[in-house]
C-alpha positions in Angstrom: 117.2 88.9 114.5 116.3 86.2 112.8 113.6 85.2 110.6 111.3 83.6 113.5 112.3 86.9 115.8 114.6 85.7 117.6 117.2 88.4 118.9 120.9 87.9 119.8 122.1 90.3 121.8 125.9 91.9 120.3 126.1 94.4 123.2 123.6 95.6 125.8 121.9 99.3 125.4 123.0 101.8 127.9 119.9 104.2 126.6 117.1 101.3 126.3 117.2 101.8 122.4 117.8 98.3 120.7 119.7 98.3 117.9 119.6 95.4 115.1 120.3 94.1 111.9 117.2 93.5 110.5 117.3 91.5 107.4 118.9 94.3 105.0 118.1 97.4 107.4 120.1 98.5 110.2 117.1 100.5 112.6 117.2 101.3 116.5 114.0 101.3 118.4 113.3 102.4 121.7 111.2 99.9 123.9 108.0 100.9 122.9 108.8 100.6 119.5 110.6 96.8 120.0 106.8 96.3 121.7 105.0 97.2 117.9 107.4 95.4 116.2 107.1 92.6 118.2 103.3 92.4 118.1 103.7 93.0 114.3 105.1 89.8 113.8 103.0 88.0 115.6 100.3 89.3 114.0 99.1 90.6 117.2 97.3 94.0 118.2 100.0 97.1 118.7 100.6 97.9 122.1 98.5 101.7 122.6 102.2 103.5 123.2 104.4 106.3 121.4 108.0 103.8 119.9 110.2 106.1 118.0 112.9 104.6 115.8 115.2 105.4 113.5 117.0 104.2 110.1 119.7 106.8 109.6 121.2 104.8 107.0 117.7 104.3 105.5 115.9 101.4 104.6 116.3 99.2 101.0 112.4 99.1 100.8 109.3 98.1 101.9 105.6 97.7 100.7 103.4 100.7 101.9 100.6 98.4 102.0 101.4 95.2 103.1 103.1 95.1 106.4 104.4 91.5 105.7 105.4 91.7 101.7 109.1 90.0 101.3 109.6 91.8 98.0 108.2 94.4 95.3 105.5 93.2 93.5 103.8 95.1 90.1 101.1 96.5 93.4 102.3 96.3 96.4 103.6 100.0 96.4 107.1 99.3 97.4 108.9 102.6 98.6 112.5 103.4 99.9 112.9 106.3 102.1 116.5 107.8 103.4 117.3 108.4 106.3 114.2 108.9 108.5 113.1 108.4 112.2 109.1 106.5 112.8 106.9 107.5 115.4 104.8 104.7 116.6 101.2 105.0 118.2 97.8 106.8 118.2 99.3 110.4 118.2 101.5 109.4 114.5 97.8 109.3 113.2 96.9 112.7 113.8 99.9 114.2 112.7 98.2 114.9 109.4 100.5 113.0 107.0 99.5 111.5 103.4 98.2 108.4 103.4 99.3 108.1 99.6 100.1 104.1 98.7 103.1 105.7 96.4 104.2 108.6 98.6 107.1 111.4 97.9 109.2 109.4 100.1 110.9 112.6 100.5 108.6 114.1 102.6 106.6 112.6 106.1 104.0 109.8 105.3 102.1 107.3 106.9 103.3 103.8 106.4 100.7 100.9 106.3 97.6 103.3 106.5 94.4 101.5 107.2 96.0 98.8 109.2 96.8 98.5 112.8 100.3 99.2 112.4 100.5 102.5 110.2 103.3 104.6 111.5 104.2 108.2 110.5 107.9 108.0 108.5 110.1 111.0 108.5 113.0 111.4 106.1 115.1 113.6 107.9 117.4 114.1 104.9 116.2 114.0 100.8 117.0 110.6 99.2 119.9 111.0 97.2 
């Protein structure tokens, strides 16, 4: 994917998960999940669907608060999980998670609480 979006396609999906590259993160989505991330960076409303994903070799960071921060500030609560999967949708809201802006990012949390594209992140292995 590249910086405007744009997807090359490597090898087609036999299970309808995508799998990319994405800037420093490897992540698979199922469709769903592409249809978030797609209205995510469009700045567009989240389709009303449950996406899962999942980073299994984890992510290099990300701002818990700003969905489209580039880069750690001194407050933009920048957090690196491990390995984890996302659920994607209204039910990842009720699933009782903290809504910390500096979570254990060891345990389940929501990502980008308050804003239309909070997801639920579970490390399915302790950061190392």
């Amino acid at each position: 994917m590249d910086a405007n979006g744009t997807m090359r396609t490597l090898r087609a999906s036999k299970n309808d998960f995508t799998c990319m590259f994405a800037g420093t993160d490897m992540m698979c989505n199922d469709r769903n999940s592409m249809e978030f991330i797609g209205a995510m960076m469009k700045h567009a409303a989240p389709p009303d669907k449950v996406g899962i994903s999942y980073m299994l070799a984890g992510d290099r960071g990300a701002s818990n608060t700003d969905p489209y921060a580039t880069g750690k500030t001194a407050d933009n609560h920048w957090v690196v999980t491990g390995p984890h999967i996302m659920l994607f949708g209204p039910p990842s809201k009720t699933l009782g998670y903290t809504e910390a802006k500096d979570p254990d990012p060891n345990k389940p949390y929501m990502m980008w609480a308050g804003t239309p594209y909070e997801h639920a992140m579970i490390p399915i292995s302790s950061v190392k």
